[in-house]
N, CA, C and O atoms as a GROMACS GRO file, in nm:
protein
  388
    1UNK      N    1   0.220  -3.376   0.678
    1UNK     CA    2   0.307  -3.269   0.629
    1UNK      C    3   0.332  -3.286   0.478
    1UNK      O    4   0.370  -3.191   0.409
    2UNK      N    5   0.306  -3.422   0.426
    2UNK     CA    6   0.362  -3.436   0.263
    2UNK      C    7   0.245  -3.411   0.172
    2UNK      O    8   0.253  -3.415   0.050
    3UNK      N    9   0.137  -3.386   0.237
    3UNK     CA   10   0.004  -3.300   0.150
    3UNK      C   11   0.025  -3.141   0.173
    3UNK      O   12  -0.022  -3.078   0.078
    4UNK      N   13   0.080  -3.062   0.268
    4UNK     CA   14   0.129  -2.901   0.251
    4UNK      C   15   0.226  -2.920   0.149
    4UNK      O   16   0.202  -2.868   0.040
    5UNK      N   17   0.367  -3.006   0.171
    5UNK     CA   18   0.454  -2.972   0.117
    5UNK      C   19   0.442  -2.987  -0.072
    5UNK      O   20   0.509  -2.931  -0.159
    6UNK      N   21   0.330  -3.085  -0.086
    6UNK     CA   22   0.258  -3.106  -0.207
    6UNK      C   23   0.206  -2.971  -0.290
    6UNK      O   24   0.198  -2.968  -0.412
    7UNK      N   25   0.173  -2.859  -0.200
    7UNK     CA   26   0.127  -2.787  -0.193
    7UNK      C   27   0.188  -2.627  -0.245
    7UNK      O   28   0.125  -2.529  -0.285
    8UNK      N   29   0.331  -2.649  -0.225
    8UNK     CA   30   0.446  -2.582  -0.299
    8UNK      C   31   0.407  -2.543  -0.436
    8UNK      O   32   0.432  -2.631  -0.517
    9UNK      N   33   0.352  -2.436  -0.486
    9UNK     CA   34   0.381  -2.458  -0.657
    9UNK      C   35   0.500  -2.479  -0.679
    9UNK      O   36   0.599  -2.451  -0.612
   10UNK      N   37   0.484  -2.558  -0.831
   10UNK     CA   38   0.616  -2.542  -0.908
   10UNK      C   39   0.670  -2.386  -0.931
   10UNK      O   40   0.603  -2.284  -0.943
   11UNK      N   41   0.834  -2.409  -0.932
   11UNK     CA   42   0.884  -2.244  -0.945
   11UNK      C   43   0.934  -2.224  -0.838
   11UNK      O   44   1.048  -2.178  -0.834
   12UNK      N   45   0.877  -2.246  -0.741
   12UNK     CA   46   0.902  -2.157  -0.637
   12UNK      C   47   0.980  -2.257  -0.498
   12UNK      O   48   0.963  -2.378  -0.507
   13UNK      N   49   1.054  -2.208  -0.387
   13UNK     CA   50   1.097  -2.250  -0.339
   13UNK      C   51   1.004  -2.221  -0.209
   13UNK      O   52   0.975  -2.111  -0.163
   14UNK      N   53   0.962  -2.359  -0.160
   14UNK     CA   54   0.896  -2.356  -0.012
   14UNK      C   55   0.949  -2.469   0.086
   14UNK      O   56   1.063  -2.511   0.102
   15UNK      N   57   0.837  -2.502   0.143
   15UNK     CA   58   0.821  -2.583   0.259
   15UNK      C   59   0.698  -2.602   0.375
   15UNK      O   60   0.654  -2.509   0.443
   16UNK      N   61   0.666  -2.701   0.381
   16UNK     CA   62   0.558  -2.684   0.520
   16UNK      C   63   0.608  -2.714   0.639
   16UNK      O   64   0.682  -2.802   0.684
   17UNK      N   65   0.553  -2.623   0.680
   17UNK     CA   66   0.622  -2.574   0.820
   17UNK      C   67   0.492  -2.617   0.951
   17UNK      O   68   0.557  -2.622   1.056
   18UNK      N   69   0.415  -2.633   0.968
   18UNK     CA   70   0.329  -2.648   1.059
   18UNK      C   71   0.186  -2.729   0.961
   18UNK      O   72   0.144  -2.721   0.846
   19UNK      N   73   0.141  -2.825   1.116
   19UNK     CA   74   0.045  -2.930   1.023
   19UNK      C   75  -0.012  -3.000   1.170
   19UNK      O   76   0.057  -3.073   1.240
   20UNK      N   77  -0.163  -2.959   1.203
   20UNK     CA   78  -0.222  -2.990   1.262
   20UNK      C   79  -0.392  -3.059   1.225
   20UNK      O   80  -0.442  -3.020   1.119
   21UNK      N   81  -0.449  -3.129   1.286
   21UNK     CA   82  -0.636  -3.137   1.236
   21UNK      C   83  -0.637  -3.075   1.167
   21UNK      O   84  -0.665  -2.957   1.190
   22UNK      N   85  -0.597  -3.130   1.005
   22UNK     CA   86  -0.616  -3.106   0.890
   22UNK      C   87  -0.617  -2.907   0.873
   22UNK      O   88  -0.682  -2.828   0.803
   23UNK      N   89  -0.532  -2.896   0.957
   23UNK     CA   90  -0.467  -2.740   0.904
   23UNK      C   91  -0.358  -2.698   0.928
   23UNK      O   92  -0.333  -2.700   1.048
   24UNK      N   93  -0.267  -2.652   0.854
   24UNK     CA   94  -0.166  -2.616   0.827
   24UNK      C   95  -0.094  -2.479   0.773
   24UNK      O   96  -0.174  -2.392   0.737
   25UNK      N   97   0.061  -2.446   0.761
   25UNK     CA   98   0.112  -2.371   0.686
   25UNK      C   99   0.206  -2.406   0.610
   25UNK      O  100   0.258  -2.514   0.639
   26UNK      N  101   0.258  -2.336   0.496
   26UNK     CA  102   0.382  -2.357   0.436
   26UNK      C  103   0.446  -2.242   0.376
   26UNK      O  104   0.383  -2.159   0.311
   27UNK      N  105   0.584  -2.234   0.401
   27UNK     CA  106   0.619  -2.089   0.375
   27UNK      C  107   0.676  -2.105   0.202
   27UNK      O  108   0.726  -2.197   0.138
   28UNK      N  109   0.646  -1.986   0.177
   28UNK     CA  110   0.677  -2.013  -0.023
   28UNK      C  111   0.809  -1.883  -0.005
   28UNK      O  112   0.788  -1.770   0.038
   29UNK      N  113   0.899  -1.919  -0.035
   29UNK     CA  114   0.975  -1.752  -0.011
   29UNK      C  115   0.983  -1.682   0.081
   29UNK      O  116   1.037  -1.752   0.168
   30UNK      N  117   0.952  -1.527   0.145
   30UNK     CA  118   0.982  -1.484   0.208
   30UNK      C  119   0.825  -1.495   0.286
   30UNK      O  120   0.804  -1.409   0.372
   31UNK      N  121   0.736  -1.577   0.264
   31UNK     CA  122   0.556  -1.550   0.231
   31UNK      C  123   0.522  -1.671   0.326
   31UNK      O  124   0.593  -1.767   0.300
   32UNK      N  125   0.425  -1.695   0.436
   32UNK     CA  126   0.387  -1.797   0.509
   32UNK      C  127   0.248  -1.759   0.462
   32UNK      O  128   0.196  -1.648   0.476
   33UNK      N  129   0.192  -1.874   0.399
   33UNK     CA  130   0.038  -1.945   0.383
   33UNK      C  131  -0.043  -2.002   0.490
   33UNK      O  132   0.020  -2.077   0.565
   34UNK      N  133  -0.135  -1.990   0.509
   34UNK     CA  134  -0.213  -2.080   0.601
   34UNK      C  135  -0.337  -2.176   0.544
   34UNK      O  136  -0.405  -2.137   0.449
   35UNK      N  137  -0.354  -2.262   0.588
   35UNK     CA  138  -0.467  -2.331   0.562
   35UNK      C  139  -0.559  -2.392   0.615
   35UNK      O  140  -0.539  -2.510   0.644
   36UNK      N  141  -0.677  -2.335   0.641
   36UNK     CA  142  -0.774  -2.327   0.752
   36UNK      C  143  -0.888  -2.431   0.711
   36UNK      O  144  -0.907  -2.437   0.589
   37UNK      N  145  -0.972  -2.521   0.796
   37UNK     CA  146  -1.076  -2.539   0.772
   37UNK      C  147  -1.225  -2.413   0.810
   37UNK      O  148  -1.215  -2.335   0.904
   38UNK      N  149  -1.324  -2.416   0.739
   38UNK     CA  150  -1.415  -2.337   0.672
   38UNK      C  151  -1.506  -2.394   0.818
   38UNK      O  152  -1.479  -2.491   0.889
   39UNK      N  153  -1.608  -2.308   0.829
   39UNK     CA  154  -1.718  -2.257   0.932
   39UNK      C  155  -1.803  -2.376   0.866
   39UNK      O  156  -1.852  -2.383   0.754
   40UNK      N  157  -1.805  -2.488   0.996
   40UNK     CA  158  -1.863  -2.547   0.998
   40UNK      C  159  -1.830  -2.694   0.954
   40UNK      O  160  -1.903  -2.792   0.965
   41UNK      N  161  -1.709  -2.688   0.903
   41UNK     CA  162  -1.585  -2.810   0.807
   41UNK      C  163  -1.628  -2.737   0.641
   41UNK      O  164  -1.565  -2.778   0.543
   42UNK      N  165  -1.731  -2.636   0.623
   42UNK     CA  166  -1.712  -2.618   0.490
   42UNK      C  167  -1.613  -2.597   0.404
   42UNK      O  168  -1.583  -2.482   0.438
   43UNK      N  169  -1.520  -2.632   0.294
   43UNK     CA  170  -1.442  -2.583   0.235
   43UNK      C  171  -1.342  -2.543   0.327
   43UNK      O  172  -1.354  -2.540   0.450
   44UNK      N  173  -1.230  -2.509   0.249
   44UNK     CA  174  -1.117  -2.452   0.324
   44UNK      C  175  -1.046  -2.295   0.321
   44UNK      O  176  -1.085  -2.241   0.217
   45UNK      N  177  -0.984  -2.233   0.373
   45UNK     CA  178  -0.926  -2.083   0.378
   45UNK      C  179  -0.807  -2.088   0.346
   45UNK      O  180  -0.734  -2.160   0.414
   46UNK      N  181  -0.751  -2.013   0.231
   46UNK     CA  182  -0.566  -2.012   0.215
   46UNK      C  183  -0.569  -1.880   0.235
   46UNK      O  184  -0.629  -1.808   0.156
   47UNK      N  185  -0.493  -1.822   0.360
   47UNK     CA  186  -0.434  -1.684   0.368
   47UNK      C  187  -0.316  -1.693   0.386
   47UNK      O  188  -0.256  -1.779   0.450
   48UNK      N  189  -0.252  -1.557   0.299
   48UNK     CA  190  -0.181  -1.484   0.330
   48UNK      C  191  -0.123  -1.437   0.451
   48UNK      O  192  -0.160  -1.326   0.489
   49UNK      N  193  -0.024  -1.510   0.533
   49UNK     CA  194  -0.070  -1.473   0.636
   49UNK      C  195   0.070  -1.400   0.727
   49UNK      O  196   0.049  -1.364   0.843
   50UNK      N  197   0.182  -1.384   0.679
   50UNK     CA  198   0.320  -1.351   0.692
   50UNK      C  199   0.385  -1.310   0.587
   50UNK      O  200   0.354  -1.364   0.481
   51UNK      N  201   0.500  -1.198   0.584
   51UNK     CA  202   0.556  -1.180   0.512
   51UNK      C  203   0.514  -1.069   0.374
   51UNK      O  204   0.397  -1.029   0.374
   52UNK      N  205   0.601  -1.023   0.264
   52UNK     CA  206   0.551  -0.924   0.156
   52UNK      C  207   0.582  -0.946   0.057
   52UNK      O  208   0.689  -1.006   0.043
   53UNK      N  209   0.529  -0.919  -0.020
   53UNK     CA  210   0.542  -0.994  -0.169
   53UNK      C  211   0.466  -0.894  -0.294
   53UNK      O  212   0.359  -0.933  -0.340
   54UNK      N  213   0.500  -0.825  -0.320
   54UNK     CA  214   0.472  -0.785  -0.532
   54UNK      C  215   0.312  -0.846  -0.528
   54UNK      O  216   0.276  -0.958  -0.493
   55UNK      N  217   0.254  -0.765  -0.561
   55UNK     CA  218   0.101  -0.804  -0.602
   55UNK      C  219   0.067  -0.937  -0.667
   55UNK      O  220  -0.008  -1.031  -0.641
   56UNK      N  221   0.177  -0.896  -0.787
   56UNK     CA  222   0.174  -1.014  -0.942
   56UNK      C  223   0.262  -1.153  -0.877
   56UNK      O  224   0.259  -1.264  -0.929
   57UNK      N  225   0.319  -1.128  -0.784
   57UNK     CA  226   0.385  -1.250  -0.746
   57UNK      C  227   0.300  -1.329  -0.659
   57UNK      O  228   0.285  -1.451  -0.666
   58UNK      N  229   0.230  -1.232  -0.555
   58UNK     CA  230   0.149  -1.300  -0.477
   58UNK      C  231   0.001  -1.359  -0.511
   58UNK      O  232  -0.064  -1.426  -0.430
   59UNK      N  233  -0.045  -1.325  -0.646
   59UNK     CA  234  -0.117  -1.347  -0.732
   59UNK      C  235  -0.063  -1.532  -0.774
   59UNK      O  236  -0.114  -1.636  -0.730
   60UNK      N  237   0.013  -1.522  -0.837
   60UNK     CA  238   0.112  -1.649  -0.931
   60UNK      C  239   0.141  -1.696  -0.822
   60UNK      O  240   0.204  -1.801  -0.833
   61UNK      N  241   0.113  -1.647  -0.666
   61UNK     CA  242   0.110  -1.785  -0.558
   61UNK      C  243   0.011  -1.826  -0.549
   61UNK      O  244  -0.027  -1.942  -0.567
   62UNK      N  245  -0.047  -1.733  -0.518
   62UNK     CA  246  -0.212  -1.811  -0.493
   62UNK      C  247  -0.293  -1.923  -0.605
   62UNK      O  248  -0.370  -2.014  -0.574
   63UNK      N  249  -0.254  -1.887  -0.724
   63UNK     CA  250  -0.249  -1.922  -0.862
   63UNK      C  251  -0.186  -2.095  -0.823
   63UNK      O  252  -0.258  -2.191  -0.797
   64UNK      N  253  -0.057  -2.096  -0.828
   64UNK     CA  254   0.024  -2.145  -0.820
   64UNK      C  255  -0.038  -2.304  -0.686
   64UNK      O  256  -0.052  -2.423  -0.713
   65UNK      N  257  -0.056  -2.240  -0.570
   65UNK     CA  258  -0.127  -2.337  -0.470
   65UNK      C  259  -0.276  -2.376  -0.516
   65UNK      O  260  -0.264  -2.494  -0.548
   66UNK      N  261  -0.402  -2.342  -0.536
   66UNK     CA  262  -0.488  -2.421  -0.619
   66UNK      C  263  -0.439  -2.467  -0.746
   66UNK      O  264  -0.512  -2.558  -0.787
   67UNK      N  265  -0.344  -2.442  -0.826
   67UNK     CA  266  -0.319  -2.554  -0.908
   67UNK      C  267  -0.267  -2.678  -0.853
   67UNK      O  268  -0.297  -2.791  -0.890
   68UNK      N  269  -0.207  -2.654  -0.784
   68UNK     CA  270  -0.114  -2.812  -0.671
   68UNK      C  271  -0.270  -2.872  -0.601
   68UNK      O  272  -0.298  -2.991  -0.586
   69UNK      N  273  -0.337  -2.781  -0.572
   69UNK     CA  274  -0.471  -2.871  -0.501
   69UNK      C  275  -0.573  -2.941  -0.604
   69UNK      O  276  -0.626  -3.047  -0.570
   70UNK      N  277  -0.602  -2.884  -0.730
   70UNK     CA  278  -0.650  -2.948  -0.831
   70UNK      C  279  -0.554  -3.069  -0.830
   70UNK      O  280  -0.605  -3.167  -0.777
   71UNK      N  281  -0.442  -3.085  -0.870
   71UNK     CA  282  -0.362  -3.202  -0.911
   71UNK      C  283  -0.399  -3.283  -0.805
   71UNK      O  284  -0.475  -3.376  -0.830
   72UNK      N  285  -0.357  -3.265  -0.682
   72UNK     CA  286  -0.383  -3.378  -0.589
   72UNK      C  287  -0.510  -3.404  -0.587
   72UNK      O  288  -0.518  -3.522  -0.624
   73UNK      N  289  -0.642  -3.355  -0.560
   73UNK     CA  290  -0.795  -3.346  -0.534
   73UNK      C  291  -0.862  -3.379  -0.598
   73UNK      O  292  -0.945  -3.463  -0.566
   74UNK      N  293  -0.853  -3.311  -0.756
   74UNK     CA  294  -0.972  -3.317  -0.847
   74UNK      C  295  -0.986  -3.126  -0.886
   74UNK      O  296  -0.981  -3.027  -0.812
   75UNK      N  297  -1.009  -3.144  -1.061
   75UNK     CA  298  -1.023  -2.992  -1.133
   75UNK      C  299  -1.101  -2.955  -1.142
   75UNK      O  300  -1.123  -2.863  -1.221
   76UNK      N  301  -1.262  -3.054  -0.995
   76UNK     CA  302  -1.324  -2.980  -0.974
   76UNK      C  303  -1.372  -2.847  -0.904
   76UNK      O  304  -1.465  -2.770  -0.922
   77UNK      N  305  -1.248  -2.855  -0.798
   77UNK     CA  306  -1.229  -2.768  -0.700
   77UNK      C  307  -1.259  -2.599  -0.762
   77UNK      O  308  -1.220  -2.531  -0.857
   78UNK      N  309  -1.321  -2.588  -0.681
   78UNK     CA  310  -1.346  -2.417  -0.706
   78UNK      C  311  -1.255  -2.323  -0.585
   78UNK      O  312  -1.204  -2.371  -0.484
   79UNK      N  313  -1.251  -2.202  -0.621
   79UNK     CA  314  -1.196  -2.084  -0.562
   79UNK      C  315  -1.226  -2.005  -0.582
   79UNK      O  316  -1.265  -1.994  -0.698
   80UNK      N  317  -1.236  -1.881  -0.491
   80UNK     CA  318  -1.337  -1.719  -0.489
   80UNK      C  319  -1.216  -1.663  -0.365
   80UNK      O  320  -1.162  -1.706  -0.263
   81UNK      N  321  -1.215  -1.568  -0.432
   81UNK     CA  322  -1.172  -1.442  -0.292
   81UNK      C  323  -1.254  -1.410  -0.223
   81UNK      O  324  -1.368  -1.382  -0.261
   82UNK      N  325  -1.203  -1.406  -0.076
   82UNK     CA  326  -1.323  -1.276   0.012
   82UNK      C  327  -1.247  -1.233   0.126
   82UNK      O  328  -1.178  -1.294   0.208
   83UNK      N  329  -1.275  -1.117   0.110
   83UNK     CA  330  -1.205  -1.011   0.255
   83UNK      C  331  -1.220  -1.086   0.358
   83UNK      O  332  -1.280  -1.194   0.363
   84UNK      N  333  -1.148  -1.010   0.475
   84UNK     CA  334  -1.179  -1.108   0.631
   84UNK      C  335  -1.294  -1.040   0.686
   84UNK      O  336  -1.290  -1.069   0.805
   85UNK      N  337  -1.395  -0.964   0.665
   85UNK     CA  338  -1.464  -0.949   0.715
   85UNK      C  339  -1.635  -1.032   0.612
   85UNK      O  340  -1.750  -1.033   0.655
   86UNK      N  341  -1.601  -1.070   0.521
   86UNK     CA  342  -1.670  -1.186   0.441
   86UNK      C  343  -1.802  -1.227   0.539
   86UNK      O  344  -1.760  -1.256   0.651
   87UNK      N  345  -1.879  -1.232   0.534
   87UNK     CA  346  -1.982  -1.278   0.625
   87UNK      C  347  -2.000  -1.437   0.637
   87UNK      O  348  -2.043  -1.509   0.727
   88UNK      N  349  -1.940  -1.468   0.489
   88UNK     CA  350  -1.894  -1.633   0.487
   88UNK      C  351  -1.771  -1.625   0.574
   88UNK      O  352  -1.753  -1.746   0.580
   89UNK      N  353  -1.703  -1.590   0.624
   89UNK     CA  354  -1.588  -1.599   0.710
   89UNK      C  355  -1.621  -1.555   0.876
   89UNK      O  356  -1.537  -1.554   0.965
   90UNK      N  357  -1.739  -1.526   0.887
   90UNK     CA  358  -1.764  -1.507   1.026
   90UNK      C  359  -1.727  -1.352   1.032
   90UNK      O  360  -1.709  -1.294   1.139
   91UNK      N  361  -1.716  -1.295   0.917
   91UNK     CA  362  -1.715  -1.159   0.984
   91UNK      C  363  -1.839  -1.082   0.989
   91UNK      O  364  -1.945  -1.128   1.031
   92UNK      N  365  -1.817  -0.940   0.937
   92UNK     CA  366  -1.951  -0.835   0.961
   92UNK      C  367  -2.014  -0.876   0.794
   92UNK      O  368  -1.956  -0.888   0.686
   93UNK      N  369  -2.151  -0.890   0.831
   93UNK     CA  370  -2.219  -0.914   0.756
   93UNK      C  371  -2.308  -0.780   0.730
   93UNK      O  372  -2.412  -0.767   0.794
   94UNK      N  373  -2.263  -0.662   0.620
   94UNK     CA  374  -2.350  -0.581   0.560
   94UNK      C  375  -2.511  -0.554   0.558
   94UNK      O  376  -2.569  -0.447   0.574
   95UNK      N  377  -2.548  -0.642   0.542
   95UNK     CA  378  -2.678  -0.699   0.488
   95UNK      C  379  -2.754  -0.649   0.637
   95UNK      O  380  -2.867  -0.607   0.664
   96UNK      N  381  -2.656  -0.672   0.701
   96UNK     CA  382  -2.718  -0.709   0.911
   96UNK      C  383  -2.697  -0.539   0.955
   96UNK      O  384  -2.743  -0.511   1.066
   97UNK      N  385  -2.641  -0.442   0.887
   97UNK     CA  386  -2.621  -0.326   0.907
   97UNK      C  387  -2.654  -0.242   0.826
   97UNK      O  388  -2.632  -0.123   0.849
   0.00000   0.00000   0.00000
């Protein structure tokens, strides 16, 4: 639980709330995060996954949590958006239609 709660950006008021085989949540505000392992153990998933929040705020979270994962990890860590239907996410893959 003290690697989610690590996980808090600065600023903001959270907590981790759930923490299982290396996946978890933590709620930032009115906002619950999730954190998934990736298809196959690749990489990991932070969604959005409860709650509403201002574009620009929910932006400066997401912002906000890969900066806390650089600090703990390494500033090598990369990050990309992708919809839930992402074909890297197991969804519908375009390409196949």
């Amino acid at each position: 639980m003290k690697d989610l709660r690590d996980l808090v950006p600065d600023g903001f008021k959270g907590e981790a709330v759930n923490y299982g085989q290396g996946e978890g949540q933590i709620r930032i505000e009115n906002t619950e995060w999730g954190f998934y392992c990736g298809p196959d153990g690749a990489g990991y998933s932070i969604v959005l996954e409860e709650g509403s929040v201002d574009f620009d705020r929910a932006v400066a979270m997401a912002a906000g949590i890969l900066t806390q994962i650089r600090k703990k990890w390494g500033t090598d860590i990369s990050a990309q958006v992708e919809g839930t239907l992402s074909s890297t996410l197991g969804g519908w893959d375009t390409a196949a239609h």
